[in-house]
C-alpha positions as CSV (number, residue, x, y, z in Angstrom):
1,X,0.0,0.0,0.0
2,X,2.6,2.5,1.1
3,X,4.6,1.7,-2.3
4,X,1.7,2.2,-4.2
5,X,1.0,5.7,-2.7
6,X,4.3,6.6,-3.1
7,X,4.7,5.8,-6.8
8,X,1.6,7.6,-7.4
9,X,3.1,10.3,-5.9
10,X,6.1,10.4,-7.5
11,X,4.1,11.1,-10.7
12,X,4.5,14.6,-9.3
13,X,0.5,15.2,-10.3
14,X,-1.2,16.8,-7.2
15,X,-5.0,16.3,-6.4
16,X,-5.6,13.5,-9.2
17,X,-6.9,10.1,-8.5
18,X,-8.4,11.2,-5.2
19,X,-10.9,8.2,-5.6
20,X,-8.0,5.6,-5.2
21,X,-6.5,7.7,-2.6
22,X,-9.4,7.5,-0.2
23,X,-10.0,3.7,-0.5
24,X,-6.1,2.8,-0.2
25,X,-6.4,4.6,3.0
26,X,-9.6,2.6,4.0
27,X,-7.5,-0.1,3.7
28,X,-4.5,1.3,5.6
29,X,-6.5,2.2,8.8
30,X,-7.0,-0.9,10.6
31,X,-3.8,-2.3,9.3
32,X,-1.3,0.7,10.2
33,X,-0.1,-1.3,13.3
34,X,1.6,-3.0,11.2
35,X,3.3,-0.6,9.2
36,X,7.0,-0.5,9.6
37,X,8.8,2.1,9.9
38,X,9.2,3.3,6.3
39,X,5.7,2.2,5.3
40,X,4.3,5.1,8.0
41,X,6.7,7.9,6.8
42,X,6.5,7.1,2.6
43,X,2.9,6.8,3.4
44,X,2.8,10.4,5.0
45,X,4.9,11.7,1.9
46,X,3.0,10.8,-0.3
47,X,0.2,12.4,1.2
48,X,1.6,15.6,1.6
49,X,3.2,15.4,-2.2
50,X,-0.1,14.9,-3.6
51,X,-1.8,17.7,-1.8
52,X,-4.4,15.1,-0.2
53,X,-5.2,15.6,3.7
54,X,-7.0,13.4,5.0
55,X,-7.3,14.3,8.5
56,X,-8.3,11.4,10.3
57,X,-6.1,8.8,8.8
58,X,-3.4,11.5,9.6
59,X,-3.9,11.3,12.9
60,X,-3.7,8.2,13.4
61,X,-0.9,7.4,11.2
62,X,0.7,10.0,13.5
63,X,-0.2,8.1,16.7
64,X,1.4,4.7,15.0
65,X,4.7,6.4,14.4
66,X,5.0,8.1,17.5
67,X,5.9,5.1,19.8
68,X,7.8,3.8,17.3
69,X,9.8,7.2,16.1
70,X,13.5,5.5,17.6
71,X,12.9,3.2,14.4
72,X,12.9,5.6,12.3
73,X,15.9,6.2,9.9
74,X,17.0,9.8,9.9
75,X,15.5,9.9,6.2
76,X,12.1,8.8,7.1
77,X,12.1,11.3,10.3
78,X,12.4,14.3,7.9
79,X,9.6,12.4,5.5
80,X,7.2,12.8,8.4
81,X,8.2,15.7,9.7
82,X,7.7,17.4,6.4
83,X,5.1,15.5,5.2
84,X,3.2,16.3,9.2
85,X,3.9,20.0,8.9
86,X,3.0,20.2,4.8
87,X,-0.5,18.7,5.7
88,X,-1.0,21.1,9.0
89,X,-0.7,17.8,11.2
90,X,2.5,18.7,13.1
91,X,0.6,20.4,16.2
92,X,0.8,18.0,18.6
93,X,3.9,19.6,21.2
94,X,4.3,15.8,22.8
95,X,4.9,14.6,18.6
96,X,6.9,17.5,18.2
97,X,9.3,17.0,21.1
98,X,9.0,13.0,20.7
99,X,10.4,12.8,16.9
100,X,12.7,16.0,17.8
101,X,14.5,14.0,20.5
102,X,14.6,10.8,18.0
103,X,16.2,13.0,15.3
104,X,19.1,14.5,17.9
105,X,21.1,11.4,18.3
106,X,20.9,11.0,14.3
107,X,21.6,14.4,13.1
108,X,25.0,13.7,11.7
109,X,23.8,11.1,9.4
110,X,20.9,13.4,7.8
111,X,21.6,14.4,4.2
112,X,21.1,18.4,3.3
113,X,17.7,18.0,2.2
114,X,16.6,16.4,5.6
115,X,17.9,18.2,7.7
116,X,16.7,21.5,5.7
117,X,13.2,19.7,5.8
118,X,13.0,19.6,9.0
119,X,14.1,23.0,10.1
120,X,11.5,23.9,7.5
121,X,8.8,21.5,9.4
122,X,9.9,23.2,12.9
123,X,9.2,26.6,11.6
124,X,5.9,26.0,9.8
125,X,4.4,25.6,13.4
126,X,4.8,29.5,13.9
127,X,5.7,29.2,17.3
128,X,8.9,31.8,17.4
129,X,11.8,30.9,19.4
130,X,10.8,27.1,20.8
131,X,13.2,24.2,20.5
132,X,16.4,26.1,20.5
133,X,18.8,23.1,21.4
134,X,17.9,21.5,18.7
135,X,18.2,24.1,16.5
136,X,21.4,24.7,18.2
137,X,21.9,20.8,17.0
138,X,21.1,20.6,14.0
139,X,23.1,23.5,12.7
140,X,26.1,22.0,14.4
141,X,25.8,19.1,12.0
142,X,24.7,20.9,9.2
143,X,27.9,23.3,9.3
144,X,30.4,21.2,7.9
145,X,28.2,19.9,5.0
146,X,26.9,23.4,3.7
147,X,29.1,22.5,1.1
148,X,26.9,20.0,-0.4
149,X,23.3,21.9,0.5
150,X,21.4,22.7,-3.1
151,X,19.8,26.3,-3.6
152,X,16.6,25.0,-1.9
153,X,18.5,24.0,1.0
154,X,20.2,27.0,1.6
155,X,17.0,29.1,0.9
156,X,15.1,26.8,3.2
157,X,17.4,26.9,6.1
158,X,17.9,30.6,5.7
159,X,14.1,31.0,6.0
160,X,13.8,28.4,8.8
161,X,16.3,30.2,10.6
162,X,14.4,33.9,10.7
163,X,10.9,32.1,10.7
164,X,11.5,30.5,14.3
165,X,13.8,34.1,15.3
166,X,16.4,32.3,16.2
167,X,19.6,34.0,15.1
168,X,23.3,32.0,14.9
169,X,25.3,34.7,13.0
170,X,28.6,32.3,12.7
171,X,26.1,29.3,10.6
172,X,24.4,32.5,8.8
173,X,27.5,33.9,7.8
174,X,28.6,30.6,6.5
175,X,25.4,30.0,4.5
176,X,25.8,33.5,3.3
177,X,29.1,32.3,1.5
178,X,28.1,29.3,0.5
179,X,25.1,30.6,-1.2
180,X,27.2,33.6,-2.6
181,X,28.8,31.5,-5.8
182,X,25.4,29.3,-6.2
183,X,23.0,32.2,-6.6
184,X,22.3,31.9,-10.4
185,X,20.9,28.4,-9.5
186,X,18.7,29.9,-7.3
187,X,15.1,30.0,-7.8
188,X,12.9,32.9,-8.2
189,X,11.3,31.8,-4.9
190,X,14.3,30.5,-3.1
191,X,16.4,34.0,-3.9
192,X,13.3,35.8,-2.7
193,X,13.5,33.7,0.6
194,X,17.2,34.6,0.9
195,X,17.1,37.8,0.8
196,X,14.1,38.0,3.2
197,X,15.8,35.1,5.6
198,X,18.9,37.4,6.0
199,X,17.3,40.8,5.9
200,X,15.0,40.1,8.9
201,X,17.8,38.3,11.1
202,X,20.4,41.5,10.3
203,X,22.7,39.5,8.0
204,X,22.0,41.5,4.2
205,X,25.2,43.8,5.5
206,X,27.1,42.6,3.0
207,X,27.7,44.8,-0.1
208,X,28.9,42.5,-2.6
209,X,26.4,39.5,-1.7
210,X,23.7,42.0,-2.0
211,X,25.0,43.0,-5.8
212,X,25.3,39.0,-6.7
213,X,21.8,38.7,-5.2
214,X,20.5,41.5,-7.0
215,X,21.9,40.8,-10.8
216,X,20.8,36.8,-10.3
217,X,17.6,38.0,-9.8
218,X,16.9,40.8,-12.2
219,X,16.6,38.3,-15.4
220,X,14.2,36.2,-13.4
221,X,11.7,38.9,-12.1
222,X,9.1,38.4,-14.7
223,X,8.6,34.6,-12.5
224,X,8.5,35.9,-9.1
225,X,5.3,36.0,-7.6
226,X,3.8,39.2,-6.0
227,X,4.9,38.0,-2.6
228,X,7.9,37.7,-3.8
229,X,9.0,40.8,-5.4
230,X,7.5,42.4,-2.3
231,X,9.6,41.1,0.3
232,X,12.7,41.3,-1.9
233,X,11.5,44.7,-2.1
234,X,11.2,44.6,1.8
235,X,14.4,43.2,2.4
């Protein structure tokens, strides 16, 4: 079932086949005790990647993983934490601090993209400020590999980072630079996030990143969105 979902998902076609959806997770319910590990968190992405909520199976695939969460490969905690907060499910504060305390002990062995994902995930709960160790953590294990962070890594972080208020100039610095050669790869959204990220935490005071920043993104300002242009603007 959770391979199914997934595949479907990977089709990268939001919203369709919602009929299938629904009775695959008819299915699921009374079997998702015995989901493994990776069956609850692919299940959960795939979800989220095809834009399908379904509240009350969320729930409770929630309340499967969360006894089991020190199962969970550092791959598949990011999958659910991202798929959780994409879906508006991460808003439990016991979850939260439950797969938050799973993930510490694994940080070193997250890729870019999960730990990105899951600073993302922390930060879509609004809640300014809260969880600052592992923030603290996770950017510890993220320093040495900002190397090997994409554009949306970078731009994600950088927006994590100012979303939760929780400022680390030494890490921002260093994300500054490493985003500083990459920024014609940059998205319209992602440079837009950048620039807003750094702005709001005091950390656009650099002249010449501000040019690079700038001439990436004038041959690309026909794609930004409205809020985009306006908080480059802001910024």
């Amino acid at each position: 079932l959770s391979n199914t979902l997934w595949a479907l998902a990977t089709l990268g076609r939001r919203g369709e086949h919602p009929a299938f959806v629904r009775d695959a997770l008819q299915a699921a319910t009374p079997m998702l005790g015995r989901f493994n590990q990776q069956d609850l968190a692919s299940t959960a992405w795939a979800l989220a990647s095809l834009g399908q909520d379904h509240r009350e199976f969320m729930v409770a695939l929630r309340d499967a993983a969360a006894t089991r969460l020190g199962e969970f490969t550092p791959q598949a905690l990011s999958n659910m934490a991202w798929a959780l907060a994409t879906l508006g499910h991460m808003d439990d504060p016991c979850f939260t601090v439950s797969l938050l305390q799973a993930a510490v002990p694994r940080l070193p062995e997250f890729s870019p993209q999960a730990l990105s994902n899951t600073l993302w995930a922390l930060a879509t709960l609004g809640r300014r400020g809260e969880h600052p160790a592992f923030v603290r953590d996770a950017l510890q294990a993220a320093t040495p590999m900002l190397g090997r962070f994409n554009q949306q890594d970078l731009a994600s972080t950088a927006w994590a980072l100012a979303s939760l208020g929780q400022d680390h100039r030494e890490f921002m610095v260093a994300l500054r630079d490493a985003a500083a050669t990459r920024l014609g790869e940059f998205t319209p959204q992602a440079l837009s996030n950048m620039a807003w990220a750094l702005a709001t935490l005091g950390h656009m005071d650099d002249p010449c990143f501000t040019v690079s920043l700038l001439q990436a993104a004038v041959p690309r300002l026909p794609e930004f969105s409205p809020q985009a242009l306006s908080n480059t603007l802001w910024a």
